[in-house]
C-alpha positions in Angstrom: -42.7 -90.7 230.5 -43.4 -90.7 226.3 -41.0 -93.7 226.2 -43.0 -95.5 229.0 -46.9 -94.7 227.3 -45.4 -95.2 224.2 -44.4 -99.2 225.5 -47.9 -99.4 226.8 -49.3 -98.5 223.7 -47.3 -100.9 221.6 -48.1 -103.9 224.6 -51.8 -102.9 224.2 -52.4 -102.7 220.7 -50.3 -106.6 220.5 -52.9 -107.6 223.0 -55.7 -106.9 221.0 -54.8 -107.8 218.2 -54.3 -111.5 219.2 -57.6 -111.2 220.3 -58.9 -109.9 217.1 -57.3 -112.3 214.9 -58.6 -115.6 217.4 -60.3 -118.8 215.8 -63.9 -118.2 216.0 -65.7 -120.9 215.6 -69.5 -119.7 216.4 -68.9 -118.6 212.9 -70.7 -120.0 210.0 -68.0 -122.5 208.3 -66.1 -121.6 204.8 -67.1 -124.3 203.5 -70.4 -126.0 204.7 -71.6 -128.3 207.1 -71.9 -132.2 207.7 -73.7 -134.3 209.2 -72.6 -137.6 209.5 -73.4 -141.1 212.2 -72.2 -144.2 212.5 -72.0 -146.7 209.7 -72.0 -143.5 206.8 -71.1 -144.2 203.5 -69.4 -143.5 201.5 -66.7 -143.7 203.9 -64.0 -141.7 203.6 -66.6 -138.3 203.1 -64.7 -135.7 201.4 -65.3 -132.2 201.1 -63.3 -129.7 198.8 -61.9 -126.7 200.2 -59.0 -123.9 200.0 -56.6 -124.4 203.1 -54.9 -121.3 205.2 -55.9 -117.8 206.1 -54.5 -115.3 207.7 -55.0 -116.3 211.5 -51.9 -117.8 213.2 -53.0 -121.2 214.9 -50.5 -120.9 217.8 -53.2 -118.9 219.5 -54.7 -122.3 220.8 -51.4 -124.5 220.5 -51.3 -125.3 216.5 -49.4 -124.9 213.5 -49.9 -123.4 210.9 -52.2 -120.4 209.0 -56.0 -120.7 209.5 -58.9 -118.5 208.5 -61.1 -117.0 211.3 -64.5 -119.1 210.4 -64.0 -123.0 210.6 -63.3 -124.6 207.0 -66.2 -127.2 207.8 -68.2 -128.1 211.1 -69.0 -132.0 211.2 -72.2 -132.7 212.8 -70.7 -136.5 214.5 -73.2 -139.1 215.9 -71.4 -142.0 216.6 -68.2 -143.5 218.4 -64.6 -142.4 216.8 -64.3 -141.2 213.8 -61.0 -139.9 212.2 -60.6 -136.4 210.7 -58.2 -135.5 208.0 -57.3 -133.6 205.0 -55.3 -134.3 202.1 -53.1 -131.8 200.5 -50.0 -130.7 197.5 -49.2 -128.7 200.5 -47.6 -128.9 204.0 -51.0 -128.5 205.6 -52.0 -128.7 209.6 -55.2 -130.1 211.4 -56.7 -127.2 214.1 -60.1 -129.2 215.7 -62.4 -127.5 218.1 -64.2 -131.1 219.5 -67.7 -130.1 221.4 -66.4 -130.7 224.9 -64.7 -127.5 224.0 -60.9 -128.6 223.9 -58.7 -127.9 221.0 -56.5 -130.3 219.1 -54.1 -130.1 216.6 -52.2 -132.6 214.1 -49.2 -131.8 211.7 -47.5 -134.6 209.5 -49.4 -137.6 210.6 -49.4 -139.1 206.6 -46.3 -137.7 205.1 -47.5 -133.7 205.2 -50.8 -134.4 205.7 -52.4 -134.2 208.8 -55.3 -136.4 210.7 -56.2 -137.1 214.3 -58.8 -140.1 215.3 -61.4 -138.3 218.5 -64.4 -140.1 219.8 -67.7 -139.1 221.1 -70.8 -137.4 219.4 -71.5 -133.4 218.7 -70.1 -130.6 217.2 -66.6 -130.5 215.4 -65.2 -127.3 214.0 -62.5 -128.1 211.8 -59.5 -125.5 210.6 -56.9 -126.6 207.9 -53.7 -124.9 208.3 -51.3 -124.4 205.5 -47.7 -124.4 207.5 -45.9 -122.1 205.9 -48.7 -119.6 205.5 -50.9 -118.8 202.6 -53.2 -121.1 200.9 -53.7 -124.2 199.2 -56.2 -126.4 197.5 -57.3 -129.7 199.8 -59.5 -132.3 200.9 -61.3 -132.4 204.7 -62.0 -136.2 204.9 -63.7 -138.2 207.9 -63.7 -141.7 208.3 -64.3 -144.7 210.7 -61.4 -146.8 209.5 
C-alpha cells in the first residue's frame, strides 16, 4: 500500500510539474514587442535577445530550451512573413501563430532556425537553445 501511494505521488507531482513549467505566452515577452505590416523596412527587422531558458519545448512538439514568457511577440499585418533567428549557437524556432497552433523549426540555415507562416495577428515567438542553456541571438522577420 506505501509502495502504491508512494507511485501516485511520484506520477502526480511529474504531472504538475509539466504543467508548471508550460510555454505561457499570455505573458509579457522577454524582450519587447513589434509591430510590423506589409512593405516594413528595414527589412530583415532584428531584435537582440538571450536564447534558452529553463522550459523544455517538447511540451508542444519542439526542440530545444525556452523560457516561460515569449522572447518577442510580433504584432503581423500583412501576408507571409518569415521568422528567424540567427545564432553562435544550435538554436530552435518555438511559434505560437494567432490561430492558436504551434510550430517549430530546427536547422533550416545551417543551426539556425526559420519558418515562413502567413496571415495577420499575434505571433509569440520562443528561441530555443538545443542543448539547453543560453545564448546570445538575433529574432529576425522578413518578407523575402
Amino acid at each position: 500500500m506505501i509502495m502504491k501511494s508512494a507511485a501516485t505521488a511520484i506520477v502526480a507531482a511529474a504531472a504538475f510539474t509539466g504543467l508548471a513549467a508550460a510555454q505561457d505566452y499570455s505573458l509579457s515577452p522577454n524582450f519587447g514587442e513589434v509591430s510590423l505590416s506589409a512593405g516594413f523596412a528595414p527589412d530583415p527587422y532584428g531584435v537582440s535577445i538571450v536564447a534558452g531558458g529553463s522550459v523544455n519545448a517538447s511540451n508542444v512538439g519542439c526542440a530545444g530550451s525556452i523560457s516561460n514568457a515569449p522572447d518577442v511577440r510580433l504584432y503581423w499585418s500583412g501576408g507571409e512573413v518569415t521568422i528567424g533567428a540567427e545564432s553562435g549557437s544550435d538554436t530552435t524556432l518555438v511559434i505560437n501563430a494567432p490561430d492558436g497552433q504551434w510550430y517549430c523549426a530546427d536547422d533550416t540555415n545551417g543551426f539556425d532556425p526559420a519558418i515562413r507562416l502567413s496571415g495577420s495577428g499575434q505571433y509569440d515567438v520562443w528561441v530555443g537553445v538545443y542543448s539547453g542553456g543560453t545564448a546570445s541571438a538575433t529574432v529576425y522577420f522578413t518578407e523575402f
